[in-house]
C-alpha positions in Angstrom: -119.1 -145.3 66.7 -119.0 -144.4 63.3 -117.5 -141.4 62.5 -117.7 -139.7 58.7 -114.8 -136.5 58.3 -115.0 -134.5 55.3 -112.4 -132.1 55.0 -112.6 -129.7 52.5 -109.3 -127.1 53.4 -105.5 -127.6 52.4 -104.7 -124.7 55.4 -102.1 -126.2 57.4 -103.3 -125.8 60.4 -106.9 -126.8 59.7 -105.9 -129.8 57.8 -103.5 -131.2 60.7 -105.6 -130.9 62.9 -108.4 -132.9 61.0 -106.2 -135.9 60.3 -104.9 -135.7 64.2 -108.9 -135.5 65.0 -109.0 -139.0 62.8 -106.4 -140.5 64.1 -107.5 -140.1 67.6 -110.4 -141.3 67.5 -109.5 -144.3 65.4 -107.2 -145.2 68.2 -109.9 -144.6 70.3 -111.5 -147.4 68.6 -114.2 -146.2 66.5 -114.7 -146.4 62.5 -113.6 -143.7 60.8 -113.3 -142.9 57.0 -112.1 -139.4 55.5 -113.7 -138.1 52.4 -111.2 -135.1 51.1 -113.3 -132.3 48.7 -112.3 -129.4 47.1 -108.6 -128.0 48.1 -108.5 -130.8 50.7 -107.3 -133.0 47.9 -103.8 -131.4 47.8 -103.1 -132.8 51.3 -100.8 -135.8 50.6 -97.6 -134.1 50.8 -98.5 -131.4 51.7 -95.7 -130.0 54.9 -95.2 -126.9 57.1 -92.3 -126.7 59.5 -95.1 -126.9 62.3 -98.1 -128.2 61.0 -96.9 -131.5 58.6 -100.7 -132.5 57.2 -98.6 -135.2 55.1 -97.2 -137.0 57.9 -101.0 -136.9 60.0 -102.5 -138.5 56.8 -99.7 -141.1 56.7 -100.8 -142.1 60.8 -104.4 -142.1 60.1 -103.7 -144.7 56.8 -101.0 -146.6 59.6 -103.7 -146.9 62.1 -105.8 -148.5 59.4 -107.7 -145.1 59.0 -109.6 -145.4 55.1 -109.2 -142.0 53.2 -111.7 -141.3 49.6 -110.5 -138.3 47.2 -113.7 -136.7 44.7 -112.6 -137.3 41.7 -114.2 -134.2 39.9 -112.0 -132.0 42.5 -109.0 -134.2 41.4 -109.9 -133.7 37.8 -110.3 -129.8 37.8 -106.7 -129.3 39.2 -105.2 -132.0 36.7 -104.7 -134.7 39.7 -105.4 -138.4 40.2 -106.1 -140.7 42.9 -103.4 -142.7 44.5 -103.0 -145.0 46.9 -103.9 -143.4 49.7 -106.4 -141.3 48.2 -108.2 -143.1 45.5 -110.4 -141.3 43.3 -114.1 -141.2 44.7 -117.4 -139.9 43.3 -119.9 -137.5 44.8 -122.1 -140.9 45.5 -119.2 -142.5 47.7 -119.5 -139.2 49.4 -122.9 -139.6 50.3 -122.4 -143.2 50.9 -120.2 -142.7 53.7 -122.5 -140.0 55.3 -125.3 -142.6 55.2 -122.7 -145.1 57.1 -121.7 -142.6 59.5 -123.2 -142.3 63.2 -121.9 -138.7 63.1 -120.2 -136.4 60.3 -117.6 -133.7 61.5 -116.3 -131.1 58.7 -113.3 -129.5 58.5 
């Protein structure tokens, strides 16, 4: 299946969670690509004692998990893309949803 995840939250706990939903289910076999929006594109490096988003993201990119950053949430908080996160538009966003089988939000 093909799975779309849009997260849209830097919280810890939320944000783990999503990548460890990803990466799950990518080792499960099934196409998945993440499209980060609004705060969620704070969470490369982003680590708690408990809840280490960062290293989550790093497994889903390891497991050959595909990961698209808006750029205009990027832009308004003075970021850029990288490697892991390269800058996306709005119409990647809707894109993936149209290549998705299913689209879960975090």
């Amino acid at each position: 299946m093909k799975l779309a995840v849009i997260i849209e939250t830097k919280e810890y706990e939320k944000a783990w969670n999503a990548f460890r939903f990803a990466v799950t289910a990518k080792k499960q076999g099934h196409e998945i690509k993440v499209f980060l929006m609004g705060e969620a594109v704070e969470c490369e490096g982003l680590v708690h004692e408990k809840f280490n988003v960062d290293e989550q993201l790093k497994n889903f990119i390891s497991v050959g998990g595909e990961i698209l950053a808006c750029g205009t949430c990027l832009k308004s908080r003075q970021l850029s893309g990288s490697e892991a996160c390269p800058l996306s538009t709005m119409t990647d966003c809707v894109n993936l949803v149209v290549w998705a089988d299913k689209t879960v939000t975090f």
